[in-house]
Backbone and ligand atoms as CSV (ligand in chain L), in Angstrom:
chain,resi,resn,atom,element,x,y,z
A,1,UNK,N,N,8.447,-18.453,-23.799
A,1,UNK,CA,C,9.754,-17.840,-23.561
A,1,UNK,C,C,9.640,-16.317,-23.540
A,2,UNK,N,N,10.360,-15.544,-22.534
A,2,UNK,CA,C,10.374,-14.228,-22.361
A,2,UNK,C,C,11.320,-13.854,-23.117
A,3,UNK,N,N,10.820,-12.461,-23.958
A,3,UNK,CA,C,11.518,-11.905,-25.240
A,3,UNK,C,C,11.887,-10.902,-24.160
A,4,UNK,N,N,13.317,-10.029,-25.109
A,4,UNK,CA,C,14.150,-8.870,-24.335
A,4,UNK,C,C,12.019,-7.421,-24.124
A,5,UNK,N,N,11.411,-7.526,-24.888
A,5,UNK,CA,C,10.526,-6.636,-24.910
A,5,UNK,C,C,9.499,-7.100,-23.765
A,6,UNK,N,N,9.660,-8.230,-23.318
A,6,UNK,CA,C,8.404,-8.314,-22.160
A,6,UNK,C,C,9.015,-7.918,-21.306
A,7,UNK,N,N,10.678,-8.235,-21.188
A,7,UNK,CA,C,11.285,-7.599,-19.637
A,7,UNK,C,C,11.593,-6.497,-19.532
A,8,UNK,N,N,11.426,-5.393,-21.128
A,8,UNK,CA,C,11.262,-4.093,-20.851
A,8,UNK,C,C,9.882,-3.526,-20.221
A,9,UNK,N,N,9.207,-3.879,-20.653
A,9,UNK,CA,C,7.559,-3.760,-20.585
A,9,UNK,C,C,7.658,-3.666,-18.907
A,10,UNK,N,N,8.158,-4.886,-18.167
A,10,UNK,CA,C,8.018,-4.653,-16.484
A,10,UNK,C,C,9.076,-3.104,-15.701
A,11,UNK,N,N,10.248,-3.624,-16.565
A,11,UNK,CA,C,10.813,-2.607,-16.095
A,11,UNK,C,C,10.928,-0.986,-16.407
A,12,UNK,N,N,10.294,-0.520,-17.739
A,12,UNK,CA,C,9.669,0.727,-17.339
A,12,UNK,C,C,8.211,1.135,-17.911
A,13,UNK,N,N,8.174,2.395,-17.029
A,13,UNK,CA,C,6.664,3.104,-17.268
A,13,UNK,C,C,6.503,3.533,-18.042
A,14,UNK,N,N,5.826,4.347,-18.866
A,14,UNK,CA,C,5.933,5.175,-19.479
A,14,UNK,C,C,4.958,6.621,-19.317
A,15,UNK,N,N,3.388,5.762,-19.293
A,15,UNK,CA,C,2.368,6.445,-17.904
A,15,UNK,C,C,1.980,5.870,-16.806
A,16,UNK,N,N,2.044,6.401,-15.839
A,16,UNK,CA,C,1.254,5.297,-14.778
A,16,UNK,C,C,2.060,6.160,-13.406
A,17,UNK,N,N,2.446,5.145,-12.446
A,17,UNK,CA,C,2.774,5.230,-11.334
A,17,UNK,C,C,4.189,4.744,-10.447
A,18,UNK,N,N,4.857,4.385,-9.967
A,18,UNK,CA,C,5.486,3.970,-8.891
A,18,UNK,C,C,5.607,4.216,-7.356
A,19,UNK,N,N,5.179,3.241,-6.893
A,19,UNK,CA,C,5.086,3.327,-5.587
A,19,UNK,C,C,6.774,2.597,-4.854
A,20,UNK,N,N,7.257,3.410,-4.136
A,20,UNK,CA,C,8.766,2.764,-4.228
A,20,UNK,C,C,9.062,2.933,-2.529
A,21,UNK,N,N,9.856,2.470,-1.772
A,21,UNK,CA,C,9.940,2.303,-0.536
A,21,UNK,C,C,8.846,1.918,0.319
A,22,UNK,N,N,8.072,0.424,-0.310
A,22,UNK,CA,C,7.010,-0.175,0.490
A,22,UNK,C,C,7.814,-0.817,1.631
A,23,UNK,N,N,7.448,-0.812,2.514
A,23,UNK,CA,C,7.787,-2.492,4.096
A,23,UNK,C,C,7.874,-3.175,3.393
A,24,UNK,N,N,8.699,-4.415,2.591
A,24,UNK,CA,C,8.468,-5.497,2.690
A,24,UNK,C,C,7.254,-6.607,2.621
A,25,UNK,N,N,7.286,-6.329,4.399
A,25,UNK,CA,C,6.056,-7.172,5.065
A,25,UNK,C,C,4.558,-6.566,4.384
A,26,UNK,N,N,4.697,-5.008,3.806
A,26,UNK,CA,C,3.579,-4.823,3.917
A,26,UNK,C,C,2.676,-4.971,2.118
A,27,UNK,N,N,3.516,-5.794,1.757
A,27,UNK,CA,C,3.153,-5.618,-0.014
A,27,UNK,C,C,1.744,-6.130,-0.185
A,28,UNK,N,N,2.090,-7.528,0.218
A,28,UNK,CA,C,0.342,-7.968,0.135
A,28,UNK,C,C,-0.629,-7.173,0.596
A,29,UNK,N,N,-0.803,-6.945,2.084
A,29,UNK,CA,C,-1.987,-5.740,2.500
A,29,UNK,C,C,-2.490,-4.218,1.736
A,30,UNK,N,N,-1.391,-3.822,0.840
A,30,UNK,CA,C,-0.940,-3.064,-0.127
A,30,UNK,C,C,-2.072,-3.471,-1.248
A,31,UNK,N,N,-2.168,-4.634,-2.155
A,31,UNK,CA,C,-2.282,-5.023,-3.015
A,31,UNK,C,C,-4.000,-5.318,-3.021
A,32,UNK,N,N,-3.881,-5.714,-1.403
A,32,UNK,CA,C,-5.047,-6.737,-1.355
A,32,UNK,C,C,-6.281,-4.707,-1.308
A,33,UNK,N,N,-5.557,-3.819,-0.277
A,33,UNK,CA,C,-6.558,-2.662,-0.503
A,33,UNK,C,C,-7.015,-1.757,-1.612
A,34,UNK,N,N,-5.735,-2.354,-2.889
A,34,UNK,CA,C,-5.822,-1.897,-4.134
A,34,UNK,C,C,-6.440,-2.155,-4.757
A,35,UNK,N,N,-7.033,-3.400,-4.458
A,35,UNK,CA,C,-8.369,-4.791,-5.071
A,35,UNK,C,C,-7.319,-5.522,-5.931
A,36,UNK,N,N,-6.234,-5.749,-5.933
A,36,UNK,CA,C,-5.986,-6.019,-7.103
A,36,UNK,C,C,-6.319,-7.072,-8.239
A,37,UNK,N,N,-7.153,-7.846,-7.358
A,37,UNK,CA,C,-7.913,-8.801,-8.630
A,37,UNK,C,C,-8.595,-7.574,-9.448
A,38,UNK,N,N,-8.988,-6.721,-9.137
A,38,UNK,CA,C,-9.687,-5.954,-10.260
A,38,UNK,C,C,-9.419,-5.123,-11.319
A,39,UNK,N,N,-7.967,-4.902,-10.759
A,39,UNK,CA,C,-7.191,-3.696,-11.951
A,39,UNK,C,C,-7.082,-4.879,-12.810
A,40,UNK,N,N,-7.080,-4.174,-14.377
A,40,UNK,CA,C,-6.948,-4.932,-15.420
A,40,UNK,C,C,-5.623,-4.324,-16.488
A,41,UNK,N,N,-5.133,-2.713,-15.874
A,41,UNK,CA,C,-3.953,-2.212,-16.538
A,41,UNK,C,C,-2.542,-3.657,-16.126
A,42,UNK,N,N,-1.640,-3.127,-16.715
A,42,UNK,CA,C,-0.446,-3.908,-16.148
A,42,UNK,C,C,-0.040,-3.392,-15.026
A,43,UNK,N,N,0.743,-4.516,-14.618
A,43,UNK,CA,C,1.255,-4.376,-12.774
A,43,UNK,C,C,2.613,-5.280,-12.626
A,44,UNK,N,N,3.506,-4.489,-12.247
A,44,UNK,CA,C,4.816,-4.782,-11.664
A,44,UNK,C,C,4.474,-4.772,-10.750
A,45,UNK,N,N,5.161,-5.814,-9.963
A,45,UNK,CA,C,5.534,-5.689,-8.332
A,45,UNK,C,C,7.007,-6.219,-7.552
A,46,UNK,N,N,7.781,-5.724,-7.768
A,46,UNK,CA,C,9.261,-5.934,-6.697
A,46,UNK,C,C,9.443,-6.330,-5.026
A,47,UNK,N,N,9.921,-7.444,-4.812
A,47,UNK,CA,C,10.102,-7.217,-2.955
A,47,UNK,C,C,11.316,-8.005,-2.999
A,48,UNK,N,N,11.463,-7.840,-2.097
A,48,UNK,CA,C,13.068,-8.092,-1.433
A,48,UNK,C,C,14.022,-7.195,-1.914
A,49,UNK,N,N,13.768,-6.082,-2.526
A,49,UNK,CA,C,14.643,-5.229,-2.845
A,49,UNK,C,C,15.017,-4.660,-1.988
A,50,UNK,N,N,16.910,-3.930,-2.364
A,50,UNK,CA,C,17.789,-3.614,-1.261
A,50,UNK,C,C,17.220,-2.300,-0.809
A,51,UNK,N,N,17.471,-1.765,0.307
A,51,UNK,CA,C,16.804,-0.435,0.526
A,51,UNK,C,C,17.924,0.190,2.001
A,52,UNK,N,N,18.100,1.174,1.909
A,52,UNK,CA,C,19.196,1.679,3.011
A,52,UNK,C,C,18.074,1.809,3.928
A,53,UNK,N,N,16.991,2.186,4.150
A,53,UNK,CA,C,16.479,2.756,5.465
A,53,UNK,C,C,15.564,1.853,5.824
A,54,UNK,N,N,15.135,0.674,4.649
A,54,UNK,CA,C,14.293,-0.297,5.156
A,54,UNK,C,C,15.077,-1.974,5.392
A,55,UNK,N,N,15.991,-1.916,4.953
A,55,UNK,CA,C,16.819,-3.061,4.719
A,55,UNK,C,C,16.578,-4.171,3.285
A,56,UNK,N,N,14.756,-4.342,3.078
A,56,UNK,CA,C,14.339,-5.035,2.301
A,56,UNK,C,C,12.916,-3.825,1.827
A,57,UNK,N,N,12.776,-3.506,0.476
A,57,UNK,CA,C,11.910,-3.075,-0.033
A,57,UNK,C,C,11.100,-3.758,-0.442
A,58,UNK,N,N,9.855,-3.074,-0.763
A,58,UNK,CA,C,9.215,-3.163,-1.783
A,58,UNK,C,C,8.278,-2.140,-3.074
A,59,UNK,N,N,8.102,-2.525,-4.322
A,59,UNK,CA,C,7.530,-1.367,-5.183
A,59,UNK,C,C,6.478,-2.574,-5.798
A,60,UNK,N,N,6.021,-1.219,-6.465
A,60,UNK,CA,C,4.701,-1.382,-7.319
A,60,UNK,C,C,4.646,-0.442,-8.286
A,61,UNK,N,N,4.436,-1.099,-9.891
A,61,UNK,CA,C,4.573,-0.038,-10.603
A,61,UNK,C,C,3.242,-0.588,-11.062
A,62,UNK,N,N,2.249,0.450,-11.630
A,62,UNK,CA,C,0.997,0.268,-12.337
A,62,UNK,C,C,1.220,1.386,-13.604
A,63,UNK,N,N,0.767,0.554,-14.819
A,63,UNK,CA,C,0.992,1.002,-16.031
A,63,UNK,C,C,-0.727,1.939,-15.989
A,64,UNK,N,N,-1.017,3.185,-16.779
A,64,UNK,CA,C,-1.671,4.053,-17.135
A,64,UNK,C,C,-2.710,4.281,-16.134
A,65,UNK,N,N,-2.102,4.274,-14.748
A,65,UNK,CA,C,-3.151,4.026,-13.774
A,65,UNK,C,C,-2.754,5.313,-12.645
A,66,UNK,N,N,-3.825,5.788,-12.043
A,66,UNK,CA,C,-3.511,6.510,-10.290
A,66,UNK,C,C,-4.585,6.202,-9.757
A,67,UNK,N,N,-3.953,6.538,-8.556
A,67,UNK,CA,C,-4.913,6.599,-7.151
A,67,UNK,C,C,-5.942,7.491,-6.771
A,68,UNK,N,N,-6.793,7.198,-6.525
A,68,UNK,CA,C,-7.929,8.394,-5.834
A,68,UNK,C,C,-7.016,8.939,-4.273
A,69,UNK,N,N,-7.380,9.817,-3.958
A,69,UNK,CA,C,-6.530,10.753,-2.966
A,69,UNK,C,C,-6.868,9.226,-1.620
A,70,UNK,N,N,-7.747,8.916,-1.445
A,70,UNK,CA,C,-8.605,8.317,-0.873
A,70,UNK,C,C,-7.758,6.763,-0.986
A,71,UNK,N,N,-7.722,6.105,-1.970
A,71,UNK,CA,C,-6.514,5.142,-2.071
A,71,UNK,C,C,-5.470,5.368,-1.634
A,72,UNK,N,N,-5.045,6.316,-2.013
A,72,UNK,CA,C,-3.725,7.003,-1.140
A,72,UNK,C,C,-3.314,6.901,-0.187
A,73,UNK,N,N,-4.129,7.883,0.501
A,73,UNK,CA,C,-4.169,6.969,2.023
A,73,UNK,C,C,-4.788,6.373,2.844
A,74,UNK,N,N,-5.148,5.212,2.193
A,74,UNK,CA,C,-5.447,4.366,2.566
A,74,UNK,C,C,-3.950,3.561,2.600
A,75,UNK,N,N,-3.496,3.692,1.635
A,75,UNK,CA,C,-2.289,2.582,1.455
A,75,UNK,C,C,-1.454,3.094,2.241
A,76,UNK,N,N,-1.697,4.117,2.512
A,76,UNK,CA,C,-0.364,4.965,3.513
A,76,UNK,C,C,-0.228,4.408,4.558
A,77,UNK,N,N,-1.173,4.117,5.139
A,77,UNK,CA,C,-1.382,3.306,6.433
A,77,UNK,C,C,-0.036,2.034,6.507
A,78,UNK,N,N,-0.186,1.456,5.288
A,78,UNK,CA,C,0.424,0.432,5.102
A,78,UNK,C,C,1.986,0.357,4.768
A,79,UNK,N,N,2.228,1.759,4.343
A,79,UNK,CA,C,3.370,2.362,3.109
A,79,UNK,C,C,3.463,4.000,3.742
A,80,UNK,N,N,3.962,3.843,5.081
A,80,UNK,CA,C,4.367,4.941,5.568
A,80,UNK,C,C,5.814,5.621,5.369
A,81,UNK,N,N,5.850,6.641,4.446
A,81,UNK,CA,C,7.051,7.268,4.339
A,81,UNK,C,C,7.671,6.606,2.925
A,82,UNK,N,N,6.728,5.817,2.150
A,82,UNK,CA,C,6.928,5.244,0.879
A,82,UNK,C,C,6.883,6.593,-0.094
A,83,UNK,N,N,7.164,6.230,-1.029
A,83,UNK,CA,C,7.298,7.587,-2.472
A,83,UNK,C,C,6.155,7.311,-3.077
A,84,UNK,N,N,4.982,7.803,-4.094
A,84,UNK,CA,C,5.056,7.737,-4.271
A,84,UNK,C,C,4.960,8.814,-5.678
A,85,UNK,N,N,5.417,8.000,-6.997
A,85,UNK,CA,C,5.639,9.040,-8.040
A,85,UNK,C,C,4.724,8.558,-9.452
A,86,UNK,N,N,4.579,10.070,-9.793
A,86,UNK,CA,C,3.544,9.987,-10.866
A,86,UNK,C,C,4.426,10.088,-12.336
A,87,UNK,N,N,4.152,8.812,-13.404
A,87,UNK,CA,C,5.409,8.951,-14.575
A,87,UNK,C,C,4.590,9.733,-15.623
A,88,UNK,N,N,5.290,10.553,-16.574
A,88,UNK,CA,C,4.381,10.561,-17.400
A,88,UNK,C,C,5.493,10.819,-18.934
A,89,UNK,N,N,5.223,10.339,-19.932
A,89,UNK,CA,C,6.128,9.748,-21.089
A,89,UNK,C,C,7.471,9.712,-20.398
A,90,UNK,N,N,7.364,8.853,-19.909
A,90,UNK,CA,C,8.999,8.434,-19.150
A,90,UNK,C,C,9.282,9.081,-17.805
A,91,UNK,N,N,9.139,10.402,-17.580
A,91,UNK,CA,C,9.833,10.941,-16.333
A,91,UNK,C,C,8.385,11.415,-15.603
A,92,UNK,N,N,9.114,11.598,-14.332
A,92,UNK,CA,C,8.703,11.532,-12.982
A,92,UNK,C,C,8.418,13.059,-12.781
A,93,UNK,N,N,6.821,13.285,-13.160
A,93,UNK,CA,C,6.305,14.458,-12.789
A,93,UNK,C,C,5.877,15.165,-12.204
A,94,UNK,N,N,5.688,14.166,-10.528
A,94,UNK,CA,C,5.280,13.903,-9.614
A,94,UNK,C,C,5.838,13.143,-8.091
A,95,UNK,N,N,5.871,13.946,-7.626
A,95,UNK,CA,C,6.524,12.873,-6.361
A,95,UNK,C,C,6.035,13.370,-4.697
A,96,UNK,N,N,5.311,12.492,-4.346
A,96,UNK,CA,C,5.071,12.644,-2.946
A,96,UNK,C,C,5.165,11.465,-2.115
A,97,UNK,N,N,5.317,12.039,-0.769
A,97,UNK,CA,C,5.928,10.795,0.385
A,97,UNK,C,C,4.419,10.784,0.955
A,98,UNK,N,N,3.935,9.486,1.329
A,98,UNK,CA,C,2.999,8.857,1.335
A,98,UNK,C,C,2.616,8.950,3.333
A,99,UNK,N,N,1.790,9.636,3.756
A,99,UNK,CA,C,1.333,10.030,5.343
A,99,UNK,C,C,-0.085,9.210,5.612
A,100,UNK,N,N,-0.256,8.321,6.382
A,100,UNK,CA,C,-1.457,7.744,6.314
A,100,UNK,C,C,-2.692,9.304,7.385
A,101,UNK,N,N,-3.647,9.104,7.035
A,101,UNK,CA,C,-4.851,9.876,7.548
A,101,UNK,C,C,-4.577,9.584,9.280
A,102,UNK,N,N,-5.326,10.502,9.909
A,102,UNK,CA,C,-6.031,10.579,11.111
A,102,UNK,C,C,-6.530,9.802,11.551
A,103,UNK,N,N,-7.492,9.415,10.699
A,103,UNK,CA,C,-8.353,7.848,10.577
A,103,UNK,C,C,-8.426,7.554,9.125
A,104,UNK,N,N,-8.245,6.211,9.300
A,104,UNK,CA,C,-7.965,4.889,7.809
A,104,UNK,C,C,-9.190,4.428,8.043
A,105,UNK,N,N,-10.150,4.136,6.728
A,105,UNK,CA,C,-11.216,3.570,6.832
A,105,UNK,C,C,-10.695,2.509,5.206
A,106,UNK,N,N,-9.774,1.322,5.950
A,106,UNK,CA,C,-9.220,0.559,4.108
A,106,UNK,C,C,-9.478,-0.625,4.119
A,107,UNK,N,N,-10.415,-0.676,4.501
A,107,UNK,CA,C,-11.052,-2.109,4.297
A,107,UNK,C,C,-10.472,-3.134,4.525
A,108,UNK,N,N,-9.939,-2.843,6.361
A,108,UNK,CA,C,-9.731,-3.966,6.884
A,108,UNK,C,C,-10.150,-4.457,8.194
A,109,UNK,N,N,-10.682,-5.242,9.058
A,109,UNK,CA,C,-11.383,-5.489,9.936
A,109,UNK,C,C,-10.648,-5.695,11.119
A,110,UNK,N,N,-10.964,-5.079,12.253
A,110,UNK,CA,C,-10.438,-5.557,13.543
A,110,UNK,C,C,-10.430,-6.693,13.952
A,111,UNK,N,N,-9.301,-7.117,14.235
A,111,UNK,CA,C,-8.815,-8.729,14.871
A,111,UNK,C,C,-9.743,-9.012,15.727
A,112,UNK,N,N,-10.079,-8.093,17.041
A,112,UNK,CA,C,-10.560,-8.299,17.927
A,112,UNK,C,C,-12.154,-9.241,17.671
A,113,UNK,N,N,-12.079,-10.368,17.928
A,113,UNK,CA,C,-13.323,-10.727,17.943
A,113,UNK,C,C,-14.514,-10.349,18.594
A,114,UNK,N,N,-14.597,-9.748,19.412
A,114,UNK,CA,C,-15.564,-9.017,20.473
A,114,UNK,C,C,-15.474,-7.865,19.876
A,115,UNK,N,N,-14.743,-6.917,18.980
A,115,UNK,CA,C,-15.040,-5.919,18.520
A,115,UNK,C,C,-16.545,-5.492,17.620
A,116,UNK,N,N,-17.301,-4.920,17.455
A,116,UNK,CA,C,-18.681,-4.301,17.388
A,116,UNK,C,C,-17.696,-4.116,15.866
A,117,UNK,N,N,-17.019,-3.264,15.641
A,117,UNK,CA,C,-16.656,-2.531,14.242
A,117,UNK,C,C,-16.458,-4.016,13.104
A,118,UNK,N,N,-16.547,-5.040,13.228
A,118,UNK,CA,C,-15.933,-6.159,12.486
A,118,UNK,C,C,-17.588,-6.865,11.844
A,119,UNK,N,N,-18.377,-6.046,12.276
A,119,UNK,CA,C,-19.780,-6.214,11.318
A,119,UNK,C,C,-19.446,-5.209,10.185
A,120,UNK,N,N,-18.804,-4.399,9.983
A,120,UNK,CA,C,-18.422,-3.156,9.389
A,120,UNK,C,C,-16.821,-3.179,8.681
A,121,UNK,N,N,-16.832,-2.189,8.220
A,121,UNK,CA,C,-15.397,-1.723,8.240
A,121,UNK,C,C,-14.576,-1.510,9.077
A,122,UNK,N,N,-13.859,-1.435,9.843
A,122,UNK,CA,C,-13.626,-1.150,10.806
A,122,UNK,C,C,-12.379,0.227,10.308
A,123,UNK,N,N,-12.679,1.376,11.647
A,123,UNK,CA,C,-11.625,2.510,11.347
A,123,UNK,C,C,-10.453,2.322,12.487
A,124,UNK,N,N,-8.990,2.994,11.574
A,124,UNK,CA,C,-7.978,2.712,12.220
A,124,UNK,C,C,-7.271,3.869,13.063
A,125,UNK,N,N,-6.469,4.249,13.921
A,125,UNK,CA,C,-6.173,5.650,14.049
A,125,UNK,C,C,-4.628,4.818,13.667
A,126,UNK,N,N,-3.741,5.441,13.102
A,126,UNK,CA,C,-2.168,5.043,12.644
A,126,UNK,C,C,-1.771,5.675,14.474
A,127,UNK,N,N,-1.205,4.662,14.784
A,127,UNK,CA,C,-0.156,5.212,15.725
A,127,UNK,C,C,1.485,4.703,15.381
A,128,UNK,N,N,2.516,5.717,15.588
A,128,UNK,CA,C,4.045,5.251,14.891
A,128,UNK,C,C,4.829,5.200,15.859
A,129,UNK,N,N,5.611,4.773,16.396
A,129,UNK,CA,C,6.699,4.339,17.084
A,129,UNK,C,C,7.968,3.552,16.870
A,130,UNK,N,N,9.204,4.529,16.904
A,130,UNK,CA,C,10.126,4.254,16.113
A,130,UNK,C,C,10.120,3.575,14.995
A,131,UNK,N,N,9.556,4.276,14.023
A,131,UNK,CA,C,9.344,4.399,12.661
A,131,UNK,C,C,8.544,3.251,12.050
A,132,UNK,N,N,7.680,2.590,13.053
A,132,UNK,CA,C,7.014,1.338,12.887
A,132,UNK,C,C,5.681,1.734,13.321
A,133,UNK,N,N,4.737,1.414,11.935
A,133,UNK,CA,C,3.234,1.991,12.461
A,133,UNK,C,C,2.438,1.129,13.207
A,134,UNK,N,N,1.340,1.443,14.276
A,134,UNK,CA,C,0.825,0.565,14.521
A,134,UNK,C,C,-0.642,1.126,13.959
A,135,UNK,N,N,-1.762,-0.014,14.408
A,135,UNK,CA,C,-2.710,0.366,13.904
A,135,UNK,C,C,-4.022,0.664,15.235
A,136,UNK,N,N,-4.481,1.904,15.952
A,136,UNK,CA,C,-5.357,1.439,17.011
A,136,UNK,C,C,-6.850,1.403,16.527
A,137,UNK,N,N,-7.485,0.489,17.055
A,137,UNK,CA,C,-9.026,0.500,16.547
A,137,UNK,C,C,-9.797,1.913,16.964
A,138,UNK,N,N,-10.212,2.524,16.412
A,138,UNK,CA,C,-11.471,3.483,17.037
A,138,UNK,C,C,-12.292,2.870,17.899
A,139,UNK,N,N,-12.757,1.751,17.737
A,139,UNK,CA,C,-14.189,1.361,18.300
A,139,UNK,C,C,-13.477,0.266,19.787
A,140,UNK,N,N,-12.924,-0.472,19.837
A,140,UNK,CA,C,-12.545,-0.879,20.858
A,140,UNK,C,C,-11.105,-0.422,21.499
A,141,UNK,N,N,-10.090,0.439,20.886
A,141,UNK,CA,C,-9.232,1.119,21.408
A,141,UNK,C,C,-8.382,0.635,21.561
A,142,UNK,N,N,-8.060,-0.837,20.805
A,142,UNK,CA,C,-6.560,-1.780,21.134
A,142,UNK,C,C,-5.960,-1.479,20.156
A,143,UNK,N,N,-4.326,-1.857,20.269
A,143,UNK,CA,C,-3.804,-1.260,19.041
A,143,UNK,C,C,-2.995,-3.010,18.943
A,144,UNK,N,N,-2.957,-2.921,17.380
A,144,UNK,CA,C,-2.509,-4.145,16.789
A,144,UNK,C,C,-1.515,-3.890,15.418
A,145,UNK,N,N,-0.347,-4.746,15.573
A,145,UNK,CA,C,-0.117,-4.632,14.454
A,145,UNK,C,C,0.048,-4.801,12.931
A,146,UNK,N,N,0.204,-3.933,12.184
A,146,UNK,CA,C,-0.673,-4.146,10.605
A,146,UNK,C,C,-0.736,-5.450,10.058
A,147,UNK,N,N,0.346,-6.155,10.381
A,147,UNK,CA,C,0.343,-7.555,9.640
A,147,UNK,C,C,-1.299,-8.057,10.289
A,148,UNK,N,N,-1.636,-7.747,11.612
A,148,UNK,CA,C,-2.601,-8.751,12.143
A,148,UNK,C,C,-4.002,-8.080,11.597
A,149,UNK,N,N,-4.488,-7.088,10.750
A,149,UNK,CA,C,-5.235,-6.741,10.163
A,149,UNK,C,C,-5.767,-7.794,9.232
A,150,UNK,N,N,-6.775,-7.700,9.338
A,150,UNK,CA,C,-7.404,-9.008,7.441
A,150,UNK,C,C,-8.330,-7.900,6.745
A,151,UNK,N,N,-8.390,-8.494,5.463
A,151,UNK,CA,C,-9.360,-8.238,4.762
A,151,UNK,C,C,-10.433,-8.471,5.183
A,152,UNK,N,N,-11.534,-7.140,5.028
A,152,UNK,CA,C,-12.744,-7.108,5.079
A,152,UNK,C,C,-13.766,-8.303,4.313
A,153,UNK,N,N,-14.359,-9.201,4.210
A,153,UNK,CA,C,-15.172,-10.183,3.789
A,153,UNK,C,C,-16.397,-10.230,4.247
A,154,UNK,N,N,-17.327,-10.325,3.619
A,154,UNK,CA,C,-18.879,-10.010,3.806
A,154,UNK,C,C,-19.489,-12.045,4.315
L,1,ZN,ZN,ZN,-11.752,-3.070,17.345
């Protein structure tokens, strides 16, 4: 049985992070570039939340944890125009809106089966169009969108 203190525990930080105005659609791909089988801090995660400019949100709060600049954006790719904010004993000491790179190298592989880059990592260039990112391959030059990305697997 959940005590009033475990459902404080999710709902606030105290150090750590929030990542707040994710896609929706894009939580898992989010999670999966975070490794998240590997973080071992605590982890909130919210979706279907209401959102004026997205219709349906999503967040992620990670307890005593940040990102390498490099995680960052990486996830940006995914979490374009997302917040996010750095907590520290309670308040928000930190806040930046989340721009994916030039080129994304986040460990996810081109769909394209004939693509050469899918022995590899494959790199992304973000292209946006009406406020919806797409993703184009460097190496074969098609552009696809993020949902159709997978995880990298050896
Ligand atoms: Zn490709």
């Amino acid at each position: 049985m959940k005590t009033e203190s475990d459902n404080n525990q999710i709902k606030m930080i105290v150090n750590g992070l929030v990542i707040d105005h994710i896609p929706n659609d894009n939580l898992l791909k989010i999670l999966q570039i975070l490794r998240w089988e590997k973080i071992t801090n605590p982890v909130a995660v919210g979706f279907n939340l209401t959102s004026n400019r997205l219709g349906k949100k999503a967040l992620i709060k990670l307890d005593n944890g940040e990102l390498t600049e490099q995680q960052k954006a990486n996830v940006a790719l995914f979490a374009h125009g997302a917040t996010y904010n750095i907590i520290k004993q309670g308040n928000v000491v930190a806040k930046e809106k989340l721009v994916p790179h030039d080129e994304v190298r986040c460990g996810m592989v081109c769909p394209n089966i004939r693509c050469v880059s899918r022995m590899y990592k494959s790199v992304f260039i973000p292209h946006i169009e009406n406020d919806t990112v797409y993703a184009i391959c460097k190496y074969c030059e098609l552009q696809f969108s993020l949902n159709d990305l997978k995880e990298f697997k050896k």
